[in-house]
C-alpha positions as CSV (number, residue, x, y, z in Angstrom):
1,X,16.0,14.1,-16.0
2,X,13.3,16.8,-16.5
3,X,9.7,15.6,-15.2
4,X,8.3,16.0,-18.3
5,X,10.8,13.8,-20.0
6,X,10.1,11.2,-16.8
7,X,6.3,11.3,-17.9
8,X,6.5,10.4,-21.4
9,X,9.2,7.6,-20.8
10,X,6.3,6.4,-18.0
11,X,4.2,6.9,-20.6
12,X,5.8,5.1,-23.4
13,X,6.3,1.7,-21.0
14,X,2.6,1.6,-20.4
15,X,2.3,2.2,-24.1
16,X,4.4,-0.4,-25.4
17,X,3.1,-3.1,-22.8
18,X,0.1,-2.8,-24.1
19,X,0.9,-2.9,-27.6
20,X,2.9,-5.7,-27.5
21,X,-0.5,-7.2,-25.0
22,X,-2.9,-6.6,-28.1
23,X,0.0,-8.3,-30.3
24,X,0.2,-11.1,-28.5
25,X,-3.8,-12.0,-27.9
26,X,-4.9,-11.1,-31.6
27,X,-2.3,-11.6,-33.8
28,X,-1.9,-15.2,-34.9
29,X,0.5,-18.0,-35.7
30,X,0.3,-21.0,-37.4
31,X,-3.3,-20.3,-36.7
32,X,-3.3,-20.2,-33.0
33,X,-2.1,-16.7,-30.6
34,X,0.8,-17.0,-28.7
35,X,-1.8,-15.9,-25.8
36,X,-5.1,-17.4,-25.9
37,X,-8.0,-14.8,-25.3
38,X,-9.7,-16.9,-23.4
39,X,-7.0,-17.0,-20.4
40,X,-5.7,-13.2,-20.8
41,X,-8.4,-11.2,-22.5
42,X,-7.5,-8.5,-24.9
43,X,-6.7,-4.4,-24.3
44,X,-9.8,-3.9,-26.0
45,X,-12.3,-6.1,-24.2
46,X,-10.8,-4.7,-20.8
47,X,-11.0,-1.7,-21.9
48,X,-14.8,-1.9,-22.6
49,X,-16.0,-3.4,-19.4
50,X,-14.1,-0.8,-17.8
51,X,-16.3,1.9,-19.5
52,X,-18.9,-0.9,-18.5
53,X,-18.5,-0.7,-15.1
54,X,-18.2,3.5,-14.7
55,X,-21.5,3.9,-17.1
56,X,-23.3,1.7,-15.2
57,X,-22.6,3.7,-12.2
58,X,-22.1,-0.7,-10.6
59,X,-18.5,-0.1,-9.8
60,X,-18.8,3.4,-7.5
61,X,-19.9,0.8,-4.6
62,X,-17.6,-1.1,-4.5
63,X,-14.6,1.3,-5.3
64,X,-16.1,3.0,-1.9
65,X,-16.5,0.3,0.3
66,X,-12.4,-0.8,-0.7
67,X,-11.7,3.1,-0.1
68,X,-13.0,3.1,3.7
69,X,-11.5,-0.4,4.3
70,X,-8.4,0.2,3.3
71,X,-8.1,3.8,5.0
72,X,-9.8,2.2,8.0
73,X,-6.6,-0.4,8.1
74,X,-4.3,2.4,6.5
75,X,-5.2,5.4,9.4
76,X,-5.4,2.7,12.3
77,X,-2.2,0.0,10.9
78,X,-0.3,3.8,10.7
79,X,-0.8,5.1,13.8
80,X,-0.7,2.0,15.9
81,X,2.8,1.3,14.1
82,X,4.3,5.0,15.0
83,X,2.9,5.0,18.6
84,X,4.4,1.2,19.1
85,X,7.4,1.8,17.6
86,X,8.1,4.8,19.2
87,X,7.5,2.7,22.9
88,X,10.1,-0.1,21.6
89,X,12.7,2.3,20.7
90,X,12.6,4.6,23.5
91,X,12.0,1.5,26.0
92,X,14.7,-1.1,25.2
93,X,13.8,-3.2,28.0
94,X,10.2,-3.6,26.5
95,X,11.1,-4.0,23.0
96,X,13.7,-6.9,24.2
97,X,10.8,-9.0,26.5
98,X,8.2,-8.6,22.9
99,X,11.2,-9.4,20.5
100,X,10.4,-12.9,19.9
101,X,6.8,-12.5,20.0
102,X,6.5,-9.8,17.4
103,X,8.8,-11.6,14.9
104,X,6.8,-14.6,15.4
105,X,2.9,-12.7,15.0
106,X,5.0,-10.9,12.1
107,X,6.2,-14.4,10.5
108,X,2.2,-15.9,10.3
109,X,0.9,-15.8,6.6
110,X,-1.4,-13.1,6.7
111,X,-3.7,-15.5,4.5
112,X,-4.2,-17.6,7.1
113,X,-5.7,-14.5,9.4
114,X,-8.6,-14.0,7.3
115,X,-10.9,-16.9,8.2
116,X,-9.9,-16.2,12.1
117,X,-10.8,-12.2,11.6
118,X,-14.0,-13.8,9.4
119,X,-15.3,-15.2,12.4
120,X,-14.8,-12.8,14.9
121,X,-16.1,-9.5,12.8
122,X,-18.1,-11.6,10.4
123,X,-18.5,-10.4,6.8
124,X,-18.8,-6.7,7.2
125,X,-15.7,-3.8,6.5
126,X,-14.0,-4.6,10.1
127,X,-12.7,-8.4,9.4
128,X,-11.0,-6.5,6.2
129,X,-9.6,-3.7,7.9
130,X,-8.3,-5.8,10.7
131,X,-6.9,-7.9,8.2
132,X,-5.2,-5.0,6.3
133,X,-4.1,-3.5,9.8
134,X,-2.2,-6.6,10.3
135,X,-0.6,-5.6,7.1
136,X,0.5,-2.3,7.5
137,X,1.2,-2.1,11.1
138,X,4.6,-4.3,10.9
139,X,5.8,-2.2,8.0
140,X,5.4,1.0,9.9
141,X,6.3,0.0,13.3
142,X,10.0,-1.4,12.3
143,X,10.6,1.8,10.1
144,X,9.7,4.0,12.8
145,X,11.8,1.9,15.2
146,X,14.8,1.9,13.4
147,X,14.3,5.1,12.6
148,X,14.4,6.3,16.1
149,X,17.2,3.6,17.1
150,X,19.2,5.6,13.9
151,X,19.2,9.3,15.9
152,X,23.0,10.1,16.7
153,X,24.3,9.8,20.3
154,X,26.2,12.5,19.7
155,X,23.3,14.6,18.5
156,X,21.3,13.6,21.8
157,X,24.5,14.3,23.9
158,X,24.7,18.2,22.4
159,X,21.1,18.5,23.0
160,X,20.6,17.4,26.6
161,X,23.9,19.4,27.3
162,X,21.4,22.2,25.5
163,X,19.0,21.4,28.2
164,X,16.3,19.7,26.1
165,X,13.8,18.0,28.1
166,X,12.3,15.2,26.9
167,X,9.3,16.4,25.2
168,X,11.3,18.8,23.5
169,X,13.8,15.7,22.6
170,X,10.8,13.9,21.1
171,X,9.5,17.3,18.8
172,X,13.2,18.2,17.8
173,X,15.3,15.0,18.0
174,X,13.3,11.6,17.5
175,X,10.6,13.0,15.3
176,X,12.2,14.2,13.1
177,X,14.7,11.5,12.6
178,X,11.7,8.8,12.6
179,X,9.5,10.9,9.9
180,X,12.2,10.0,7.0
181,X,11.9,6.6,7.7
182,X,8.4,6.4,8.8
183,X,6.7,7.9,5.4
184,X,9.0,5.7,3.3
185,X,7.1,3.0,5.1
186,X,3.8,5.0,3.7
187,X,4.5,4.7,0.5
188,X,4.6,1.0,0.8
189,X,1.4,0.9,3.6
190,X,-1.0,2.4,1.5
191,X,-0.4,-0.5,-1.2
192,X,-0.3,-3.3,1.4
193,X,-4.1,-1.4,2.9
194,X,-5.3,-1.9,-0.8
195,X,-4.1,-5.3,-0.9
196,X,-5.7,-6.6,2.8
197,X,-8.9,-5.3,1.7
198,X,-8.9,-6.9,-1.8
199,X,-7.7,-9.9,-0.1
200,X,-10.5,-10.1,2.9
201,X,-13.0,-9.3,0.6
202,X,-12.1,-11.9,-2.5
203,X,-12.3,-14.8,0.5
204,X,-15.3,-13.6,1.5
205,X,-17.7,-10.1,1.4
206,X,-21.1,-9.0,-0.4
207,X,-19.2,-5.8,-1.8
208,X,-15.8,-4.1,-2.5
209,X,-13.1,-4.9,-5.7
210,X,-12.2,-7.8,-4.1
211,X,-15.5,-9.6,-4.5
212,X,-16.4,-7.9,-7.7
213,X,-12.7,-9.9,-9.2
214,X,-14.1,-13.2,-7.1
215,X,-17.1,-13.3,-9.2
216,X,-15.3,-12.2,-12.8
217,X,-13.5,-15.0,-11.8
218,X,-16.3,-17.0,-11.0
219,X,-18.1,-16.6,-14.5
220,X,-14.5,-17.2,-16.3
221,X,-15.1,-13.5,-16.8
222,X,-11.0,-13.1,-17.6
223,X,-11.9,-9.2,-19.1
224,X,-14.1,-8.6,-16.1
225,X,-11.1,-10.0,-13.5
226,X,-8.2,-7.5,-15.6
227,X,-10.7,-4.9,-15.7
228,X,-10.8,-5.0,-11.6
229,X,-6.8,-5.6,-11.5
230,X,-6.7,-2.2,-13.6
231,X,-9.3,-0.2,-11.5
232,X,-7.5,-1.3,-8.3
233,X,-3.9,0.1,-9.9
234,X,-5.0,2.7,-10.7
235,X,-6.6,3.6,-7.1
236,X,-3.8,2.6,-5.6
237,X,-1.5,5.2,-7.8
238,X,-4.1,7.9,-6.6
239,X,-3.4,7.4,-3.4
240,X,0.3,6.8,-3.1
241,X,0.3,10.4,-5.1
242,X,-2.2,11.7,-2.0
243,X,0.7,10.1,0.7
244,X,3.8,11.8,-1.5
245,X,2.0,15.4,-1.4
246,X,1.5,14.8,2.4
247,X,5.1,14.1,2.5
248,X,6.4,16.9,0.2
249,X,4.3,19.0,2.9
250,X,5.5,17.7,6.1
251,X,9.5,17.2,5.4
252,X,9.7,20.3,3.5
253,X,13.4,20.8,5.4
254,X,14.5,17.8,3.7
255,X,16.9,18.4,1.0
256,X,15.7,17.4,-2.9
257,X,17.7,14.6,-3.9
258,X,18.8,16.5,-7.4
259,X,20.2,19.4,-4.6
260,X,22.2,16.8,-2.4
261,X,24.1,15.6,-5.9
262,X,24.8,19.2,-6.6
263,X,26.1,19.9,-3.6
């Protein structure tokens, strides 16, 4: 499938969705709509307190205080996943005496963090960030693991025999075998960021998406709350498309997937 054909099709869902949305909140019968206005808004009305929000100039705050919170937990999460799982994998011993104690931290609601992270960073950006750290960490660290755990013996037999130290094992050998994994966990990171932000800050911030939803939602402002779910897609897309450009980049020996059927 051509990318242009893939874009319309993309297109076209988003199209009919919200069609069928303005269908369903305007169109009545029997003299009532199969979905009341009053709990899920209508296209239109979201659609005009977006343009609200972006004429106003109210919602570039808040769009940049969720940016540096979630790249904050993004950037820190990330790294602290590769350079952790990277330890693990190459030092079984260690992973085996943390095993039960990373499944069990990685088992707690995250949820249930936020009060705790509340207290001990108060209301500012860092009880968000730590909170989407928490998030993002886990997903990264047991890609990168696994992805290190995955390298061939036989490929780390041939190049020892080679005479590969262990640096050079690292730049040639493990890397490269962990990045695969490692920015497939990315893809999913960025999203979980976003959502650890939105989270910390609907429980409890001055600023950000998440407390601009919190007080829609507050006001029964149902356009104002969809308007906020839409803005926070749609920054979320931007940034995933910023991680996959990174990624097109940095594994450019990878073999396109339309290539491997071919071959």
């Amino acid at each position: 499938m051509s990318r242009g054909t893939l874009l319309i099709l993309q297109a076209l869902v988003a199209i009919v969705s919200i069609a069928a949305w303005h269908v369903l909140t305007t169109e009545r019968t029997f003299g009532v709509a199969l979905l009341p206005p009053f709990f899920f808004s209508t296209p239109g009305d979201v659609a005009e307190k977006v343009v609200k929000l972006f004429a106003t100039g109210m919602i570039w705050k808040h769009l940049w205080i969720t940016l540096a919170e979630s790249m904050l937990a993004f950037v820190i999460g990330s790294l602290a996943g590769v350079l952790v799982g990277f330890w693990f994998a190459r030092q079984p011993t260690i992973a085996a005496i943390f095993d039960p104690y990373v499944k069990m931290i990685n088992a707690l609601p995250r949820v249930v963090l936020a009060p705790i992270f509340t207290l001990w960073f108060g209301l500012g950006i860092w009880s968000k960030v730590a909170l989407g750290v928490t998030l993002v960490f886990f997903i990264v660290f047991f890609n990168v693991y696994q992805g290190v755990k995955e390298v061939s013996p036989t490929v780390l037999a041939n190049a020892r025999m080679l005479g590969m130290n262990e640096k050079q094992l690292m730049r040639h050998v493990y890397w490269p075998s962990a990045l695969s994994w490692m920015f497939s966990s990315l893809h999913t990171s960025v999203g979980f960021a976003v959502v650890g932000a939105v989270v910390g800050e609907y429980l409890g911030a001055a600023a950000g998406l998440g407390y601009l939803i919190q007080q829609a939602e507050g006001v029964f402002d149902v356009a104002g709350v969809f308007a906020g779910m839409f803005i926070l897609a749609v920054f979320v897309v931007i940034i995933d498309w910023i991680v996959t450009l990174v990624e097109r980049r940095l594994l450019v020996w990878r073999p396109v997937a339309s290539e491997t059927r071919t071959a």
